[in-house]
Backbone as a ProteinNet text record, in pm:
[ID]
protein_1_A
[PRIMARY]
XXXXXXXXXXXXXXXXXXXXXXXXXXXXXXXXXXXXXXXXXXXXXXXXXXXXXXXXXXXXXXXXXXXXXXXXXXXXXXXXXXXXXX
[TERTIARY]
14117.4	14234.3	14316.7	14465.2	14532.2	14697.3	14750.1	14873.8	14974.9	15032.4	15106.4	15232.2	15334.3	15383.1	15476.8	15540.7	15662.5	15617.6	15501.2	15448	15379.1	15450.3	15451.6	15385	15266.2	15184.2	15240.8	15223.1	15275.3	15182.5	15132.2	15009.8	15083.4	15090	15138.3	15030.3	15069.8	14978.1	14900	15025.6	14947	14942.4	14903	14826.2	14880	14942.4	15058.5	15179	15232.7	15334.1	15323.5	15329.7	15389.3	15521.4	15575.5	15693.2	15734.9	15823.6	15810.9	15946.9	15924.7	16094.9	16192.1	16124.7	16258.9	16288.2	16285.7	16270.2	16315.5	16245.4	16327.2	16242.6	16111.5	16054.1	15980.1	15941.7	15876.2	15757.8	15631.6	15506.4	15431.3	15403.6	15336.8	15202.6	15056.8	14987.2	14884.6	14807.6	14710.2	14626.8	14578.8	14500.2	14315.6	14312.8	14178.3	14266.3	14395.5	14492.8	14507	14533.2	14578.2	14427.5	14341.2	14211.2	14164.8	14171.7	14157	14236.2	14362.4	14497.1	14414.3	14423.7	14324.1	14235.9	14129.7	14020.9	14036	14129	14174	14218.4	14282.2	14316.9	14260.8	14097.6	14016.6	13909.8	13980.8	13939.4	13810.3	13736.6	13647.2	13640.5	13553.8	13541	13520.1	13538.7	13532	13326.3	13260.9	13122.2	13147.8	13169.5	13175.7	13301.4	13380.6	13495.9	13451.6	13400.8	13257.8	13197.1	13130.4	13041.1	13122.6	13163	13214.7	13337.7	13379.2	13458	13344.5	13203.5	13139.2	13077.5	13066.9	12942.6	13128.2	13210.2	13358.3	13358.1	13379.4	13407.8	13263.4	13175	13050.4	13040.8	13068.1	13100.8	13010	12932	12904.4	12946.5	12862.8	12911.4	12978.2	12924.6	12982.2	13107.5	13123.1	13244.8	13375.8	13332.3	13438.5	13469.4	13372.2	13384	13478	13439.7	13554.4	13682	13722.7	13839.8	13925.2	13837.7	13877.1	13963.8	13855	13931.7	14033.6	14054.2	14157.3	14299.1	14284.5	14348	14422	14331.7	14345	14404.4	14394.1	14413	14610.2	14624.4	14760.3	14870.2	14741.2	14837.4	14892.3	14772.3	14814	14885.2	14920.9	15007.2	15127.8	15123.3	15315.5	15292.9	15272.2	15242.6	15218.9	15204.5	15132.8	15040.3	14919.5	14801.5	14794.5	14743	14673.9	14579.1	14523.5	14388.6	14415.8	14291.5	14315.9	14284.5	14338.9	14327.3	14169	14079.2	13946.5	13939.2
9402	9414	9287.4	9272.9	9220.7	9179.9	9103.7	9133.1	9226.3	9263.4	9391.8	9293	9385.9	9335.5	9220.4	9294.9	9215.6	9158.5	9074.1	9011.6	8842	8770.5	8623.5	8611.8	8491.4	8458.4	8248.5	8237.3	8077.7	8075.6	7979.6	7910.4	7843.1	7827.1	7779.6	7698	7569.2	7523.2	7605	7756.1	7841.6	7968.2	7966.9	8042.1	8089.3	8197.6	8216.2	8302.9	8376.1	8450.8	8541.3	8610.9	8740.8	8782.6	8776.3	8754.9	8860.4	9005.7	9144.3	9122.9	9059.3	9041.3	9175.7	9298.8	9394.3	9411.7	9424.3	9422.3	9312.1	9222.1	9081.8	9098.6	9159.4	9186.5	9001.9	8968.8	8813.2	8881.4	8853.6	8888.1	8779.3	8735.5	8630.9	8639.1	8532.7	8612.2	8498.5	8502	8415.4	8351.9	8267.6	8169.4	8278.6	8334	8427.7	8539.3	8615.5	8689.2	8603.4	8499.5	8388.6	8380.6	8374.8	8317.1	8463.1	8590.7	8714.3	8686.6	8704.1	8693.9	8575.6	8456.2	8351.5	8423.6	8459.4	8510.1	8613.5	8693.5	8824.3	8785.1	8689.5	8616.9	8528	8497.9	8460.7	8549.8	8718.5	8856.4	8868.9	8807.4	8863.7	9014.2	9076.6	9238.6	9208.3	9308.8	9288.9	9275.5	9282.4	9266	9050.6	9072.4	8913.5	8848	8879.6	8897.8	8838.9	8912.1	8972.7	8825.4	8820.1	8684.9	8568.7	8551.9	8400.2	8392.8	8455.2	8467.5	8459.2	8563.9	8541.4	8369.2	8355.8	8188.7	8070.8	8114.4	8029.1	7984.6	8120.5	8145.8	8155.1	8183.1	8097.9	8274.2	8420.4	8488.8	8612.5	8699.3	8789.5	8880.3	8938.1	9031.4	9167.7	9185.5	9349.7	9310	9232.7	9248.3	9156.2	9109.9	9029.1	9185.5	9240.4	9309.7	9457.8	9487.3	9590	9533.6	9380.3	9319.5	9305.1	9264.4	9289.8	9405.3	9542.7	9673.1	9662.1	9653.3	9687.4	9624	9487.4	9439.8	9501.9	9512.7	9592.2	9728.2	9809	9930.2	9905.4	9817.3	9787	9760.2	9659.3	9586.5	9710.9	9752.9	9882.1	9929.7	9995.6	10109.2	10075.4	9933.6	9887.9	9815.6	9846.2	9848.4	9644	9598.8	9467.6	9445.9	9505.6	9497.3	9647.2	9571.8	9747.4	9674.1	9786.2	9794	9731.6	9641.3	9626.9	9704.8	9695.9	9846.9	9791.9	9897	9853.5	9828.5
6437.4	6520.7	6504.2	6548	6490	6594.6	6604.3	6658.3	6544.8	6638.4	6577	6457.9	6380.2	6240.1	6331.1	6431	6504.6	6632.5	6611.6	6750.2	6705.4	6745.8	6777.7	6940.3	6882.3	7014.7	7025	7129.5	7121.9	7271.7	7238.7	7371.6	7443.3	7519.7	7629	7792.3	7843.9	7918.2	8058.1	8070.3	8210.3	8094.5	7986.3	7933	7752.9	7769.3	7680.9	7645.7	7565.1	7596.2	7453.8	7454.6	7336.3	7316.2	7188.6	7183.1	7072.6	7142.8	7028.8	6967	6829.6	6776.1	6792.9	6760.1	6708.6	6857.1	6995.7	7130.1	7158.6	7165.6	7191.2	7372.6	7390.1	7504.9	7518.1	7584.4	7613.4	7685	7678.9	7809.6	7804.5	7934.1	7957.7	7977.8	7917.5	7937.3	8005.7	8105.4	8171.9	8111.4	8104.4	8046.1	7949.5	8046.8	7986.1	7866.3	7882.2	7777	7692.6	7730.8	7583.9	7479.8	7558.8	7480.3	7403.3	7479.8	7360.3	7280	7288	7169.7	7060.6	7091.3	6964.6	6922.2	7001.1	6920	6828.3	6872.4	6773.8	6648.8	6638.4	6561.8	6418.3	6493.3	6404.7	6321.5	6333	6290.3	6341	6444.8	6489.8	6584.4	6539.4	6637.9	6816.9	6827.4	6994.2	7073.1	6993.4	7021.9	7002	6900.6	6905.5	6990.1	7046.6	7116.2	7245	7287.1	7430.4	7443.4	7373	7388.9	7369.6	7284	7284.4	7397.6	7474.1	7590	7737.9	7727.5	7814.1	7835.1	7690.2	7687.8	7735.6	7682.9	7696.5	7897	7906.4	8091.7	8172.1	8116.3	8148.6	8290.9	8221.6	8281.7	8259.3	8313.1	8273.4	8145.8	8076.4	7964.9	7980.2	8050.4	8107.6	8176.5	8246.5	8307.4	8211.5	8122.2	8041.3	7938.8	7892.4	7815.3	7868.8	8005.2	8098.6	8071.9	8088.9	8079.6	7972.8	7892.7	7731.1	7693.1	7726.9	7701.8	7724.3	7902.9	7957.4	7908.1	7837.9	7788.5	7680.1	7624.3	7441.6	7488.7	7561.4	7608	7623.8	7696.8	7744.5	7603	7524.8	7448.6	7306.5	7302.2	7251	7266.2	7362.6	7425.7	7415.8	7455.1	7435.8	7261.3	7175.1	7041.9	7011.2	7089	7061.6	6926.2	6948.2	6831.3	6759	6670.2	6586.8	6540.1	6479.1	6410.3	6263.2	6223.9	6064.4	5940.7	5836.3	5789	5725.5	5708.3	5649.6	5506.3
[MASK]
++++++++++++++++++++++++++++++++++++++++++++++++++++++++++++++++++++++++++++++++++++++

């Protein structure tokens, strides 16, 4: 998974922001959104995703991993990420 063709991430100190060029949409994203967005980044899958966010936030697995989705679920939908092609 991947940020989408027209999506710029920039970190920021209360977390970070997504930035959809052909839209020109801005979304801001909380300090735990910012840290999926990096990790996605370093092409790791969402099993490894999971953990190094649970051992990061020092947080349960199951419930980082509910969060995750829900994340990915959103960012999807408003065409943020896609999938990488295999």
């Amino acid at each position: 998974m991947q940020l989408g063709k027209y999506v710029k991430f920039r970190e920021e100190r209360f977390g970070g922001v997504l930035f959809e060029t052909r839209t020109e949409k801005v979304y801001t994203l909380n300090p735990t959104a910012a840290a999926v967005i990096k990790e996605l980044g370093t092409g790791c899958d969402v099993a490894q995703l999971t953990q190094r966010l649970a051992d990061r936030f020092q947080a349960p697995a199951g419930s980082i991993e509910q969060d995750i989705a829900a994340l990915i679920g959103d960012l999807r939908e408003k065409g943020l990420v896609e999938d990488t092609a295999a």
